[in-house]
N, C-alpha and C positions, 0 to 999 in steps of 0.2 A: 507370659511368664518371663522374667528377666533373666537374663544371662548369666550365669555365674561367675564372678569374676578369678582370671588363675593367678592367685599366689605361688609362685615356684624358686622364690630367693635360692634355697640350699641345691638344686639341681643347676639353675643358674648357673651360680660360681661352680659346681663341678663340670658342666659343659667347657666353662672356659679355659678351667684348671687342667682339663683332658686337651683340648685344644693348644694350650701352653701361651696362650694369651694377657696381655697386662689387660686391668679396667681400660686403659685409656684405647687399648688398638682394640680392645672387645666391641667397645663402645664406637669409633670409626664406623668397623663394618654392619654394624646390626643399624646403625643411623640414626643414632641418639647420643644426646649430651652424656659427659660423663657419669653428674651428678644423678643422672635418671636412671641411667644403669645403678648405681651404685643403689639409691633409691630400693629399686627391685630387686638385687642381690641381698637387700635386708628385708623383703618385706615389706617396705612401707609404701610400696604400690604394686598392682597387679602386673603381671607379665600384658604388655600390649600387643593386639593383631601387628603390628607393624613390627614388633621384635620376632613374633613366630613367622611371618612369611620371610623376613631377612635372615631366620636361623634354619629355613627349609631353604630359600633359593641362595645363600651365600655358602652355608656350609652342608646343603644336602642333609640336613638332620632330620629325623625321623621327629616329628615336631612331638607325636603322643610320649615321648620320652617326659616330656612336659606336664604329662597329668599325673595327678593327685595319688593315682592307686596306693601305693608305696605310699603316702602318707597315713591313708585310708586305713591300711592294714596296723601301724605303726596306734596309731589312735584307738583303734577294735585293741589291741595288744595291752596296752596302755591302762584303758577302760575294764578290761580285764582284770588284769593286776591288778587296780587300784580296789579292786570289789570285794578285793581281802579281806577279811574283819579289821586286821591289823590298821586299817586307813580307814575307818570306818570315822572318826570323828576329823580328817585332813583327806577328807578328797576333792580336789581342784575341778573348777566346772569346766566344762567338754570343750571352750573356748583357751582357755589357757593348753588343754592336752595338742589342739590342732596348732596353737602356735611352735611348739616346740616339736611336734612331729614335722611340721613344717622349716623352721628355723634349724632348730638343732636333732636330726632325728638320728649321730651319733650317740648323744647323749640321752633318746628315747629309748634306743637297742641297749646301753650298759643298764639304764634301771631294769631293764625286763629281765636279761642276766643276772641283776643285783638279786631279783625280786625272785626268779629263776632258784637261785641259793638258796636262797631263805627257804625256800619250801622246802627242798628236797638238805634242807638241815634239818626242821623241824617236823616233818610230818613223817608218819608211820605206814611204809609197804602192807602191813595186815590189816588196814582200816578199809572195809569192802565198799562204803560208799563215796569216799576222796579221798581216796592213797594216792597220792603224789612221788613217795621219795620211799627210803630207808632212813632209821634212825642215825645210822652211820655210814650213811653214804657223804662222798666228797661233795663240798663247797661249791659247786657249778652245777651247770645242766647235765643233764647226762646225757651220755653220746647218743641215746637213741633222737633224743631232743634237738642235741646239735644238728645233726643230720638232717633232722625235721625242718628245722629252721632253715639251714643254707639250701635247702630248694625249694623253701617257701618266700624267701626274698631274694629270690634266681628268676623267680614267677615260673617258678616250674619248668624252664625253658632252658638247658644248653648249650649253647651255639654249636661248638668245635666238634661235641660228642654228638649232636644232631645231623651237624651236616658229615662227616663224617662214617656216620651211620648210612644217610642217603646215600652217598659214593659208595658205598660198599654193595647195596643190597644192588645199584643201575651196574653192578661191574662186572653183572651175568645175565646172559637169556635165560635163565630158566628158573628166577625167582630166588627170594632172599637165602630161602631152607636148603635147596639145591646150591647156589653160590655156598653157603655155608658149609657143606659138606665138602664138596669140590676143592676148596681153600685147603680144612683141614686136611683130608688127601693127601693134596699136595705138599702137605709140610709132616707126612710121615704118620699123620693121627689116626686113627680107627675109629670107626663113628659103628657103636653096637646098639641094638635095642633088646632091652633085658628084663624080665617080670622082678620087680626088685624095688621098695618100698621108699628109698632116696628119688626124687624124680632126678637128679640131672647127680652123676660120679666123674670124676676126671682122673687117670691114674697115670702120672706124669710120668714115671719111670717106664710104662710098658705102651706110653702115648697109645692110650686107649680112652676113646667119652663112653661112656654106656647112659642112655637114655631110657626111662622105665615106660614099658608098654601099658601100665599099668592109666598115665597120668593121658589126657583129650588131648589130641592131637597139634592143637593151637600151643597147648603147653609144652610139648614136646620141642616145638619149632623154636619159642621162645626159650627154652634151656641151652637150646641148640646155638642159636645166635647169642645168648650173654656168655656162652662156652669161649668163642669167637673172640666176644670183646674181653674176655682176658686174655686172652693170649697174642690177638691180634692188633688190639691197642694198647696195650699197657702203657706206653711210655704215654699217651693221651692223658688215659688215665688219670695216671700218677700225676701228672703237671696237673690238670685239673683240680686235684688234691693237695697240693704244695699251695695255690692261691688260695685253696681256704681256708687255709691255716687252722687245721682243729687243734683242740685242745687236748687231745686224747689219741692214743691207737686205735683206741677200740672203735670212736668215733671217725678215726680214716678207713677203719676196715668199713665199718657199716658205709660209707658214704661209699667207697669202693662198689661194696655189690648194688648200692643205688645208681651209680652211673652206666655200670656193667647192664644192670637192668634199665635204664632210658635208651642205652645204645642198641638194646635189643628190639625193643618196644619202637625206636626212630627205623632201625633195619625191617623190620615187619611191616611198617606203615610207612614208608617213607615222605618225607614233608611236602614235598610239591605234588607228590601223584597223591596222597591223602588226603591233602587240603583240598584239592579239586573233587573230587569224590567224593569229599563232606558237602560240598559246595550243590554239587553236579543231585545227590540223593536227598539235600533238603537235610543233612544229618543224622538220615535214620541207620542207628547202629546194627538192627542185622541187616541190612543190605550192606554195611559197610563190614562187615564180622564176613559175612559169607565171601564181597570180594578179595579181601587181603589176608583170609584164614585164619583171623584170631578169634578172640573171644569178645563178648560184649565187654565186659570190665575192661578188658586192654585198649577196643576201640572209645570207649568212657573216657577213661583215664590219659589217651593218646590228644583226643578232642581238645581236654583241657590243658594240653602243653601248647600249643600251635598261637605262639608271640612271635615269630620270629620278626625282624625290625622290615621292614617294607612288606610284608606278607602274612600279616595278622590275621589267625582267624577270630571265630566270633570269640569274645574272653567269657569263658564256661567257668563254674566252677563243680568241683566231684568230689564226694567224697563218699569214705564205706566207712559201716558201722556193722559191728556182729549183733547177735542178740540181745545181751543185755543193754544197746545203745549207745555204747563205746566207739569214741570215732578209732577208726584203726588206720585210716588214710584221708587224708584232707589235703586240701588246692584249693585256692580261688582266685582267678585275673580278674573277678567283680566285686564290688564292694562289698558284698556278703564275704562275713569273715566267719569262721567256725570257732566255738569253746575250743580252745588249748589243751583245756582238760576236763577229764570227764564226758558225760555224752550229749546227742544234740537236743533242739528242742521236739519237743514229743510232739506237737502238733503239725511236725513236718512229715509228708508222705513217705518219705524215708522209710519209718519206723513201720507200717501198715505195709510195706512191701510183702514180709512174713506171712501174710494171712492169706496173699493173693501170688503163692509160687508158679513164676512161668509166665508173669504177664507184666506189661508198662503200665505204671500209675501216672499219670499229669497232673499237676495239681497250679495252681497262679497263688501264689502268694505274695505279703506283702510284712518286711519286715517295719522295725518301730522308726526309723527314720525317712519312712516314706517310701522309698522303692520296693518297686513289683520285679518280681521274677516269673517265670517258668520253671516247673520243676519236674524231671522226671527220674523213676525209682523204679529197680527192679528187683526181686531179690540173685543171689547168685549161690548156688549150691556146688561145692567142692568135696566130691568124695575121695575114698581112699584106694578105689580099685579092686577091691576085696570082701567078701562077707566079713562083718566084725570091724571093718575100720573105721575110724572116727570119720565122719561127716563133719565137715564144715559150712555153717551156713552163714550168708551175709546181707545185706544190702549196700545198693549201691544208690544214690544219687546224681542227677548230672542239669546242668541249668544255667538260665544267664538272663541276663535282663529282661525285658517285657517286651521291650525294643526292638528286639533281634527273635520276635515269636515268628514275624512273616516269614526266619527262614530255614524255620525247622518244621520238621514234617509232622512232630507232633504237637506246633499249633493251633494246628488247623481247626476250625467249628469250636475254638475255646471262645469266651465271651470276655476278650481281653478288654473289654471299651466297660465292662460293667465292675464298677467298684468293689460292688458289693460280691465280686466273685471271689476275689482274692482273699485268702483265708491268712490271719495274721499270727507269723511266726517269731521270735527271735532267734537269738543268739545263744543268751545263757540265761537262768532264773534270776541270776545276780544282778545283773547288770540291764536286764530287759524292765522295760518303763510302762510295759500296759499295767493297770489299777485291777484289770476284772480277770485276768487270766482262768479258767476253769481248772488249767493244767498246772497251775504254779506249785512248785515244791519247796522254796524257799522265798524271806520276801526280799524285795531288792534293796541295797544296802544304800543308795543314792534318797529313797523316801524314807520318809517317818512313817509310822503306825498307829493306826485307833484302834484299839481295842474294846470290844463292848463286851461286857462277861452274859450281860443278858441276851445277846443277841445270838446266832449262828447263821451266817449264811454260805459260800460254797467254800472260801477259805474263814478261817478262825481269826480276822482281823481285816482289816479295811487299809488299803495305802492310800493317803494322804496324797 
């Protein structure tokens, strides 16, 4: 099988641009003519082995900065959109979307925004099966969206609030929940636990936290520590939130409690003792749930943060869906990119979680452009602590390439070597190119259609 060759022009010129480098002194230390570099900085040739070991051993760079991911998802995004009806007679083939997620993948992120608008112009909040927007909702994304976005091209990862986090949780013997009481203590706070239907109260004026006894104990811990990261980082925070420059308050307040909430989630699991421990048990989340006393979703969702730049682990992606099939949280550092909107595909294990509560589903699947995964799916039940209170029930997903089965625990005895094992998923109805789908509920907007009136077989027309 041949090598795939890397196009990386636009990352390219931003290595060198971060650098503060002309073409001509770039081109010096990497050991190549100008005209080559320049060459590559457009595109009209692949990135050379001989450019990636001169950008590892001259300037120490994390060479995987160089792959495609980010384009990857840019493209899924792209492909998406374009599945609109509204492009239904002007949608450009998948060769021209890679050139420009590649080339110009500023100008990929404004249409998605542009395209972003338009929905959430025209489409109606009470429409049960693609509500998207309000009729009079404002001309952008909306802040829950924004927020989605900026730590989905973060790749879910941190830095400052991670590491961070780790120095917090190592800067006591007696574990991250204890450190976290201790602290507050120390600065005058009261740490209560109270039968009381809010999990996590903070009452600034009488510096008192009250914690509900009501909510599992892992939860408790995790209110406990993102309690912390407001008060104990804010000005982190807040810088954190000045680079992303949202559009909106309402969009810095949400993104606020999503940091407050990583920095908790990094304190509970801290990065290097985590990653070893993921490393050290093969990945399996209750052993990893029961060392570091969260919950299976946190250790899930913890998994699929872990880019840091020399200390990568395996690139997972995770996501929840409640019952009607709504993604409610999505990630992916693998090429598998998830519906934007709406839910996922039904043929994924995901969905069958439901039926089998209390237990891991494994599934091998293999989406429409060839790659296999691993997939595992649990459901997760969150109740209210109380007779009478709403039950929340979900699934969870968590998975990564085929590649990386030797070193999860729940590869093991799957028949990864056998084709015909992997059961074939997509993405979205729209945009997914299998012809025979059983599950299909709409037809994809990329084929034409036969219709036979005399005929009926599992769908009511044939793709072309």
């Amino acid at each position: 099988m041949a090598t795939q060759k890397l196009y990386a022009g636009a990352k390219l010129r931003e290595i060198r641009t971060r650098l503060g480098l002309t073409q001509k002194d770039f081109a010096a230390k990497l050991g190549v003519s100008l005209p080559y570099l320049n060459q590559m900085e457009n595109n009209n040739r692949p990135v050379s082995t001989t450019v990636v070991l001169a950008l590892a051993q001259e300037f120490g760079l994390d060479v995987t900065e160089l792959s495609t991911g980010d384009s990857e998802r840019l493209v899924s995004d792209m492909r998406e959109a374009l599945a609109d009806p509204v492009f239904a007679d002007t949608t450009p083939p998948l060769a021209d979307l890679r050139l420009t997620a590649s080339n110009a993948p500023a100008l990929a992120r404004a249409f998605l925004e542009l395209h972003a608008s338009y929905r959430q112009t025209h489409e109606r909040l009470a429409s049960l099966d693609e509500a998207l927007g309000r009729e009079d909702a404002r001309t952008r994304t909306s802040p829950w969206e924004e927020v989605r976005d900026f730590f989905h091209y973060c790749d879910n990862y941190i830095d400052a609030v991670d590491r961070a986090a780790e120095l917090f949780a190592g800067s006591g013997p007696k574990g991250p929940a204890n450190t976290a009481v201790d602290w507050l203590e120390n600065h005058g706070i009261t740490v209560e636990h109270a039968d009381q239907t809010q999990l996590r109260s903070y009452d600034a004026s009488q510096k008192t936290l009250r914690l509900s006894t009501r909510a599992a104990p892992a939860t408790q811990t995790f209110q406990l520590l993102l309690q912390v990261a407001l008060l104990r980082q804010d000005q982190l925070l807040e810088a954190t939130l000045d680079l992303a420059r949202f559009h909106s308050d309402e969009a810095r307040d949400i993104a606020k409690i999503g940091l407050a909430n990583y920095f908790a989630g990094a304190a509970l699991m801290p990065y290097t003792a985590f990653l070893q421990a993921a490393q050290d048990t093969r990945h399996d989340l209750e052993r990893l749930a029961n060392q570091f006393g969260a919950s299976i979703e946190q250790v899930a969702h913890r998994l699929s943060t872990l880019q840091r730049k020399g200390a990568k682990g395996i690139p997972f992606f995770f996501v929840r869906v409640d019952q009607a099939g709504t993604i409610t949280k999505r990630h992916s550092a693998t090429r598998l990119q998830f519906a934007r909107f709406g839910g996922a595909c039904p043929l994924w294990n995901v969905h069958r979680a439901f039926e089998t509560p209390g237990q891991f589903l494994r599934q091998l699947a293999e989406t429409p452009d060839g790659v296999r995964y691993i997939s595992l799916a649990r459901d997760v039940t969150k109740t209210g602590g109380s007779y009478g209170a709403p039950v929340r029930r979900y699934a969870i997903a968590l998975g990564c390439e085929i590649r990386h089965a030797g070193s999860l625990v729940y590869g093991d005895n799957m028949d990864v070597n056998n084709a015909h094992a992997f059961e074939p998923i997509g993405i979205s109805c729209r945009i997914c190119e299998r012809k025979s789908c059983h599950q299909r509920s709409v037809p994809p907007l990329e084929r034409r259609l036969s219709v036979n009136v005399h005929e009926r077989g599992v769908l009511p027309y044939q793709v072309s």
